[in-house]
Structures are given as structure tokens and as C-alpha cells.
C-alpha positions in Angstrom: -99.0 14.7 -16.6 -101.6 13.4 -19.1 -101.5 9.6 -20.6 -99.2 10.8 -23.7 -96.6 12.3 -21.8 -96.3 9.2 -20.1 -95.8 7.0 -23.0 -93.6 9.7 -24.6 -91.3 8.4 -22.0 -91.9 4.8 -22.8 -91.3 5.8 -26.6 -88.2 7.1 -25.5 -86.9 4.5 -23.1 -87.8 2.3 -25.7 -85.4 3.7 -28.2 -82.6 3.5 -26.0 -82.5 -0.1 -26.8 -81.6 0.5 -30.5 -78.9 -2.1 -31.9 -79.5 -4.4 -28.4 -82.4 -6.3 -28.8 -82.7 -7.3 -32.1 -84.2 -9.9 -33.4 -86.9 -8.6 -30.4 -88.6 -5.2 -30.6 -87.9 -2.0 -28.9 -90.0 -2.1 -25.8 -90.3 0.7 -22.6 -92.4 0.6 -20.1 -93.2 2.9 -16.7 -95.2 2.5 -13.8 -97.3 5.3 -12.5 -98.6 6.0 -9.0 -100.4 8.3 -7.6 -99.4 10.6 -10.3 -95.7 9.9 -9.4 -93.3 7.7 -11.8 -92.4 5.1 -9.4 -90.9 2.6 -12.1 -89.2 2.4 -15.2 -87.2 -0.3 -17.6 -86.6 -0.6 -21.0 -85.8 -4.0 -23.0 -82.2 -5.3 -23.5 -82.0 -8.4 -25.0 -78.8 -9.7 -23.4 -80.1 -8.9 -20.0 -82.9 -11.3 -20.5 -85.8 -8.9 -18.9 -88.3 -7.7 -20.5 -89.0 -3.9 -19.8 -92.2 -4.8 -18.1 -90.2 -6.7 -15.9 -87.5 -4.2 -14.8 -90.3 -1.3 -13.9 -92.2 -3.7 -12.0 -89.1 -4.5 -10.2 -88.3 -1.1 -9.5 -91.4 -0.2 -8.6 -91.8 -3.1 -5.8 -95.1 -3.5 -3.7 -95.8 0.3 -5.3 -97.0 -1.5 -8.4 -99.9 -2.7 -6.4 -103.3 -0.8 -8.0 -100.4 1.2 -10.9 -100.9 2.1 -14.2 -98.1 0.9 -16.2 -97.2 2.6 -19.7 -96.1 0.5 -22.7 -95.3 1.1 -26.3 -95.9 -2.5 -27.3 -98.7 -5.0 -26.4 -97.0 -7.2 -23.0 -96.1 -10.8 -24.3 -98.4 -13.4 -23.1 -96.1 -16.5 -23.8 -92.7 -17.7 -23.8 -90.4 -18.4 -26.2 -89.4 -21.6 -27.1 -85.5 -21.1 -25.3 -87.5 -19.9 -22.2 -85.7 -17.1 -21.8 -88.2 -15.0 -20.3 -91.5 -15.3 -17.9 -94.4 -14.0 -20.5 -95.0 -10.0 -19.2 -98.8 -10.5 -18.9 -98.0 -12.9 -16.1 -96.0 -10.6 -13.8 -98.2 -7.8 -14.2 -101.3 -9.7 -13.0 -99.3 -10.9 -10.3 -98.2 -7.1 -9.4 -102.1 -6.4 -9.2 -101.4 -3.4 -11.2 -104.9 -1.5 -12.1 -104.5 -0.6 -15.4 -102.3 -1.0 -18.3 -102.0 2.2 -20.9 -100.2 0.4 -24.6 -99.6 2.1 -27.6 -100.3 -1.0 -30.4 -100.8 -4.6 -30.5 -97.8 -6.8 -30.8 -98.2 -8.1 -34.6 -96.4 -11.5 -33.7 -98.6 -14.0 -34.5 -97.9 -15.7 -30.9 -99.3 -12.3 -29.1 -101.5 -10.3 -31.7 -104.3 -9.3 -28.9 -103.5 -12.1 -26.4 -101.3 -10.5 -24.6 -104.4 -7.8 -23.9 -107.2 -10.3 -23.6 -105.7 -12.0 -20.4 -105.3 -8.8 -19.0 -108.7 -7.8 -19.2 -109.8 -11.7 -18.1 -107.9 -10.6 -14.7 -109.5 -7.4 -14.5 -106.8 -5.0 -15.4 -108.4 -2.2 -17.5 -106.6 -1.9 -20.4 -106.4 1.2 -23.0 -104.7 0.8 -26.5 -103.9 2.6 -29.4 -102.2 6.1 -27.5 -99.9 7.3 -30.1 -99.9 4.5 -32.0 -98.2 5.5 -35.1 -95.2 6.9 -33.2 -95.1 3.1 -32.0 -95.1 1.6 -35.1 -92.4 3.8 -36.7 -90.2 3.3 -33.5 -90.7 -1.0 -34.5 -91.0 -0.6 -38.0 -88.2 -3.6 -38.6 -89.6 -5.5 -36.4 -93.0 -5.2 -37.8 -91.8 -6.3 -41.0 -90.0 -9.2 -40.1 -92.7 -10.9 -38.0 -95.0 -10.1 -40.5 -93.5 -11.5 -43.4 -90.1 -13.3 -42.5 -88.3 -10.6 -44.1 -85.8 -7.8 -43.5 -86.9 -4.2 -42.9 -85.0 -3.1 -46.2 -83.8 1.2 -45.8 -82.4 2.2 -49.3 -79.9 5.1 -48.3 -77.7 7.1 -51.0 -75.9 10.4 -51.0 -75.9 12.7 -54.1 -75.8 15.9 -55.1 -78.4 18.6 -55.8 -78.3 16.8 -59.7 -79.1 13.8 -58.6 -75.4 12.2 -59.3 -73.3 10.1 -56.7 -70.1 10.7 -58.7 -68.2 12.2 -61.3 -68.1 11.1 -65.0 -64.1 9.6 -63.5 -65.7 8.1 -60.4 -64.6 10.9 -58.4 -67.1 10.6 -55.4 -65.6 11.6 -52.0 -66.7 13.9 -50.7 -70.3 14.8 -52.1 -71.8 15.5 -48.5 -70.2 17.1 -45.2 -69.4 15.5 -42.1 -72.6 16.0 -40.6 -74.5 13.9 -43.4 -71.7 11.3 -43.4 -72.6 11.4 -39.1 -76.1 11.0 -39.8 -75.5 8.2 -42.3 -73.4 6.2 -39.3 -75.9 6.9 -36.7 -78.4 5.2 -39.6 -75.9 2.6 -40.0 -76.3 1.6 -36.3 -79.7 1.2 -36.1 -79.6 -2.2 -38.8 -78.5 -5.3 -38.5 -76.9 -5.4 -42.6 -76.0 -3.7 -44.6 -75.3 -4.3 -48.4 -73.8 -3.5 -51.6 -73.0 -4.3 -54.9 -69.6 -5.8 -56.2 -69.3 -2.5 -58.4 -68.8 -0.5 -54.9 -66.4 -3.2 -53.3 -64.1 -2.5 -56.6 -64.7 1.1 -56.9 -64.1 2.5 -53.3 -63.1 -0.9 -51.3 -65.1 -0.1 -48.3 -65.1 -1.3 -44.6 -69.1 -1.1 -44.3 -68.9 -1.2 -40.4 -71.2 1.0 -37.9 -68.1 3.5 -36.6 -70.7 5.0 -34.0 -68.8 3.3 -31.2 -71.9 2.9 -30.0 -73.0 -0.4 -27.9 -74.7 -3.2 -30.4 -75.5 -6.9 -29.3 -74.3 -8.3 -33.0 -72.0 -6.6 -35.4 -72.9 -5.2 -38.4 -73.2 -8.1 -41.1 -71.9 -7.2 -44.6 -73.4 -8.0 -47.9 -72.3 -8.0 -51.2 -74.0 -8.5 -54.4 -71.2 -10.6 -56.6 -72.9 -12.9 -59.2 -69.6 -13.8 -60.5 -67.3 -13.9 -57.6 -65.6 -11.2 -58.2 -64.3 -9.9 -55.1 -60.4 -9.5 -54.8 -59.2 -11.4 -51.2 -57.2 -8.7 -50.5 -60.3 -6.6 -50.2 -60.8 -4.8 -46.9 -64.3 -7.0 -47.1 -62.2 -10.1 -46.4 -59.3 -9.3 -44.9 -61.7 -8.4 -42.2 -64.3 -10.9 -42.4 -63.1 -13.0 -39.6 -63.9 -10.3 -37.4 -67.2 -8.9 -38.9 -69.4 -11.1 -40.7 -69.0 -10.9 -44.7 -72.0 -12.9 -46.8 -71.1 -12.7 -50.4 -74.5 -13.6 -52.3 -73.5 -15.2 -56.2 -75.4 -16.6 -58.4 -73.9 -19.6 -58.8 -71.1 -22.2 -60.8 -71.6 -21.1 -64.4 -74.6 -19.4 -66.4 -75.8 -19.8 -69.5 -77.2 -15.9 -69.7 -73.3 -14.7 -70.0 -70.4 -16.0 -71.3 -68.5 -13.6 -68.6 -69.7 -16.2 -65.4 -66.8 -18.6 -64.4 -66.7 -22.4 -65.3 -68.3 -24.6 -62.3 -64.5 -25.3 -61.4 -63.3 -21.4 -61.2 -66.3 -20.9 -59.5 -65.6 -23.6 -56.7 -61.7 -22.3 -56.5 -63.1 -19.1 -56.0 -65.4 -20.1 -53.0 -63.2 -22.1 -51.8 -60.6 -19.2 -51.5 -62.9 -16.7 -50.0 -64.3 -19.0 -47.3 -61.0 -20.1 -46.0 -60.4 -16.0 -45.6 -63.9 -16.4 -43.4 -65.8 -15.6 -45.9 -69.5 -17.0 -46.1 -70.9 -17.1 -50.4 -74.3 -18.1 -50.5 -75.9 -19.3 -53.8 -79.2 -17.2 -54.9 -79.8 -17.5 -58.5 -83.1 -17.3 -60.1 -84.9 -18.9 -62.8 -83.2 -16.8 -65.2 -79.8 -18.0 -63.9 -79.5 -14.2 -62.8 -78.6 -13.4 -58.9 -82.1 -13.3 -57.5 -82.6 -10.4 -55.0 -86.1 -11.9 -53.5 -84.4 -15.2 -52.1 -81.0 -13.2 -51.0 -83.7 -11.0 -49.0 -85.4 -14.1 -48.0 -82.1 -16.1 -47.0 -81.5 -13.1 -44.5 -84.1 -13.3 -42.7 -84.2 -17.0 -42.5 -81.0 -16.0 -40.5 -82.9 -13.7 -38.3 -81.2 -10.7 -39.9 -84.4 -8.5 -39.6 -83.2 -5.1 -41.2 -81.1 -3.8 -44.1 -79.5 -0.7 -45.2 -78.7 -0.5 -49.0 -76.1 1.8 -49.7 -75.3 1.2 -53.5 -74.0 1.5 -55.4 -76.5 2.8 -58.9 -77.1 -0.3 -60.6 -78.3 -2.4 -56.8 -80.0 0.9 -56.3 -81.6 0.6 -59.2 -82.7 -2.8 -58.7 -84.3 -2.6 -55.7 -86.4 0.4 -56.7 -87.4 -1.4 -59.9 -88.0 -5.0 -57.7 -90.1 -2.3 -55.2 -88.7 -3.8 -52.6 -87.6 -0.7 -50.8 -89.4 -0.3 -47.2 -87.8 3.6 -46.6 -85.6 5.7 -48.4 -83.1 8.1 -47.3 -81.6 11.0 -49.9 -78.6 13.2 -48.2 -78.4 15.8 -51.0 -75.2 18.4 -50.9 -76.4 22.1 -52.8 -73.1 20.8 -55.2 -74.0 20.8 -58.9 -72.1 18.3 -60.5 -73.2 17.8 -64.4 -71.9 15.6 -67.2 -74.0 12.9 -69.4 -71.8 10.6 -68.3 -71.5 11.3 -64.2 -73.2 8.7 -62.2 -76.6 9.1 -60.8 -77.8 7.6 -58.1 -80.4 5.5 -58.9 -79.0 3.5 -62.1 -80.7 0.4 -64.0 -83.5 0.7 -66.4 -86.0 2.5 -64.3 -89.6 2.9 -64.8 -91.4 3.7 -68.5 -93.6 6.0 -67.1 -94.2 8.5 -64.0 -97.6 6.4 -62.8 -95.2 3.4 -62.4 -92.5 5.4 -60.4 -91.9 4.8 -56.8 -93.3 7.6 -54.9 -92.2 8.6 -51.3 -95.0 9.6 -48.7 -94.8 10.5 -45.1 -91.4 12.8 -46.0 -89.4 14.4 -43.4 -86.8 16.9 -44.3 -83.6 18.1 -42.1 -80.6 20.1 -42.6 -77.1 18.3 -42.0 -75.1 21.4 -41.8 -74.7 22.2 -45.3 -76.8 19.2 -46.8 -79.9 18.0 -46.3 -82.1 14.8 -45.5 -85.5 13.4 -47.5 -86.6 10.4 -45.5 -89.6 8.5 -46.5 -91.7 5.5 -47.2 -92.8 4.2 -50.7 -96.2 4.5 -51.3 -98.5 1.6 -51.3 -99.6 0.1 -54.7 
């Protein structure tokens, strides 16, 4: 086996920690002797090891004069609740040989230290081996200790017109049960997810991650409400004791509408909704308007590091328009649905021209059974 097919596995044992380790990235890790795969570990963040740590461990005294494979640079210090020996440490203890990594870790706290005291102890060390396969894999990651902010996925299903519903709202189902699968599976991999009030009183939705699959937090849900207006019999809060629920508004009163409540509705409101568990968080711009930047901003502050936006038109809209879109995701359904007045997907004003739209790059295309996927990342201004 070459060096690739080696951190192939890593890449893949790394991904098996998808929904358990955030706020950390996905890390996996293998040690190699004598051509043989005598370790192998992969991070889980409630098990405290890092996945440096668990191949060592299995590999034993075999570790001595190893190659070990890594997707991500190995961490060089330890955070400040000590949860963890720093990786760099362990494998310079192991006396392993050489250490094969796919990219630098772009945490300010590692960013090429983590590979500098390696080589200072004479472990040979190679980086850069299918790097960009890396980098997808911790895209939200990336992003967050990069900037502070969440890894934001704008996801939306529609039909081959471009339209999410009817011109009466009628909207389930546009896509089969294998996009609506794939669209959970999605839902899994993020720590939010987040839409607008319009969708809460349209369709009422649970927004939880129905995979059954194994996370370390639940889903948080988000809504968009600038005027508090989401019922407390919604399914949002009658569950929000049990799944977190942040409802961001814009605040007691504005002077852009007459249709925001008086400072004392306002505070009724909130008051009502948090007693239901609840949490509303205040994020109004200059404008008085809710302001999407600081709502992004006050999730990461609470080390949310990834969000799906799933609508509905009008939030859609606005985070195309704010370009503050990371990845998109399109399920489309071969359905022809028509009417000046359906719903299409991406609502708001939009762009004045086609040089100012938001262009995808990097596209991958699969079939759901009857529908199909575009996934891809806005191009770069």
C-alpha cells in the first residue's frame, strides 16, 4: 500500500466521528509497520483521546520506529480545561520515525507547531498528501477557527422550475424519500439549523436530526422572528425544553414598521416564550432591522460552529444577497410546477445583474432516486 491509501483510511476513520466531536475537528490517525497496520483510532470528543492517542495505544511498543498517518497537523498544546496531553508529545515519546499529515491545523494555537517539534525531535515529517480531501472533510471547523463563525450550508428543495411550493403553499412532497434521507443525513452532520418565522407558521416543523444516529449535542434550532411572532403552541416550543430553541428578534419596538410590538408586548412575549424554555436573543442592526451578521456571530460566540439553512425564500434570499453562504445544496424533483405566483426558492430582491450573482464552483451532482443533488461552494469575490 502506497502513502494515499494509508491516509484514505485516516480520511475515513476520521469521518466516523461526524456529530461527536464538535467544537473539535474530525481527526484519524493509523500506525504503520513494516508495511502492516498495527494501529488505528479516530477522535471522539467525549472519550477525551485524541486519535493520535488511541493508535499509539493500540499499537504498543510496535509504534517504536512507525510511520503514523494523520489527516490533520497533531496538536502541540493543551487546552486550557486540560483535557488532553498535546499529540506531538506522545508521538515523540513513541519514537515513532515518521509522521505522514494531510494539512496544517489552521488553529492559531497549532498552525505549523505541531510539525516543527516533530522535526526538532527528529521525526521526519511529510505534509500536504491529499490535502484538499482534508480540508473538505474539516471544512466547519476551518471556518470557525478561522474567523469565530459558523460554517453556514444553505440547503433547499425545489422543483425542476425552481419553486419550493405551490401558488396555495402546497409544498409536501416536492422530493422523494431518498432526497428527504439525504437532507437528514445533512442535517446530522451540523450543529443548527435555522429558519425563518414564515416556515415556523407555514408548515410548523420539528427541525430535529431523525438519523438516530449517535451526536454529542442535539441539534440547536433557530428561528428568524423580528417580531416575536411565534405561536407557544408551536411544535418549536412545546419541545424546546428538550431540544434547544434560540429565537433571534430584533428587539422591543422599531421605528422602521409600525407592525413591531410596543417594548411592553414585546417583553410579555419574551417573557412567555422563555418560561416554555425558550431562549430569544436580541440582534438588531443599525437599521433597527434583525441583523443576520451578529445572529451568525452570537452563534459562534456559543461555539455553535456549523449551520444548515433550510428556508424558507425570503431567509434564503437574504443570505444569498448578505453572501454569507459557505456551501449550497439544491435537491431538485424532474416536477414542473408553474404559476407567477408559486414560490421559488430563493426569494428577496436578488441581484441587479448576472456578474453580481452568486456563482457555485466545485459542483457535484447525484441522483436521489428520482431527484437529484447540486452541491457546491460560492465562488470567491
Amino acid at each position: 500500500m502506497t502513502d494515499s491509501d494509508y491516509i484514505k483510511i485516516a480520511l475515513q476513520l476520521a469521518a466516523r466521528g461526524s456529530a461527536l466531536v464538535t467544537p473539535n475537528p474530525l481527526v484519524g490517525s493509523i500506525v504503520v509497520k513494516d508495511g502492516e497496520i498495527v494501529g488505528r483510532g479516530y477522535h471522539r470528543y467525549d472519550e477525551l483521546k485524541h486519535a493520535e492517542a488511541w493508535a499509539l495505544e493500540e499499537a504498543c511498543e510496535r509504534a517504536q520506529g512507525s510511520t503514523l498517518y494523520v489527516n490533520l497537523e497533531p496538536c502541540s498544546h493543551q487546552g486550557p480545561a486540560k483535557r488532553t496531553p498535546p499529540c506531538v508529545k506522545a508521538l515523540i515519546e513513541a519514537r515513532v520515525k515518521r509522521v505522514v499529515a494531510s494539512m496544517v491545523d489552521p488553529n492559531p494555537q497549532v498552525n505549523g507547531r505541531g510539525f516543527e517539534q516533530l522535526r526538532e525531535a527528529g521525526i521526519e515529517v511529510s505534509v500536504g498528501l491529499m490535502e484538499r480531501e482534508a480540508q473538505r472533510l474539516n471544512e466547519k471547523y476551518t471556518k470557525y477557527v478561522s474567523t469565530g463563525l459558523p460554517f453556514v450550508h444553505l440547503k433547499t428543495a425545489c422543483s425542476l422550475d425552481g419553486r419550493i411550493a405551490t401558488r396555495t403553499g402546497d409544498s409536501k412532497w416536492i422530493t422523494g424519500e431518498e432526497a428527504r434521507a439525504a437532507s437528514q443525513l445533512l442535517r446530522h452532520e451540523y450543529d443548527a439549523i435555522l429558519v425563518g418565522i414564515g416556515t415556523v407558521l407555514a408548515d410548523d416543523p420539528m427541525l430535529t436530526d431523525r438519523t438516530n444516529k449517535p451526536r454529542r449535542k442535539p441539534l440547536a434550532r433557530i428561528v428568524l422572528d423580528a417580531r416575536l411572532r411565534i405561536p407557544p403552541d408551536s411544535k418549536l416550543v412545546r419541545t424546546a425544553r428538550e431540544c434547544p430553541l434560540i429565537i433571534f428578534s430584533a428587539g422591543q419596538g422599531n421605528a422602521v414598521s409600525t407592525d413591531f410590538p410596543m417594548p411592553s408586548q414585546w417583553n410579555a412575549r419574551r417573557e412567555e416564550l422563555e418560561k416554555l424554555g425558550a431562549e430569544v436573543v436580541c440582534v438588531a442592526g443599525e437599521s433597527g432591522r434583525l441583523d443576520l451578521s451578529e445572529a451568525l456571530a452570537e452563534l459562534g460566540r456559543r461555539h455553535l460552529i456549523s449551520l444548515i439553512v433550510e428556508g424558507g425564500a425570503e431567509v434564503a434570499g437574504s443570505f444569498v444577497k448578505g453572501r454569507l453562504v459557505d456551501k449550497a445544496t439544491f435537491f431538485i424533483a424532474p416536477k414542473i410546477i408553474g404559476g407567477r405566483n408559486a414560490i421559488a426558492g430563493i426569494g428577496g430582491s436578488g441581484f441587479e445583474t448576472l456578474s453580481e450573482a452568486l456563482e457555485l464552483q466545485e459542483v457535484g451532482i447525484f441522483q436521489r432516486g428520482n431527484d437529484w443533488e447540486f452541491t457546491g461552494y460560492p465562488k470567491m469575490s
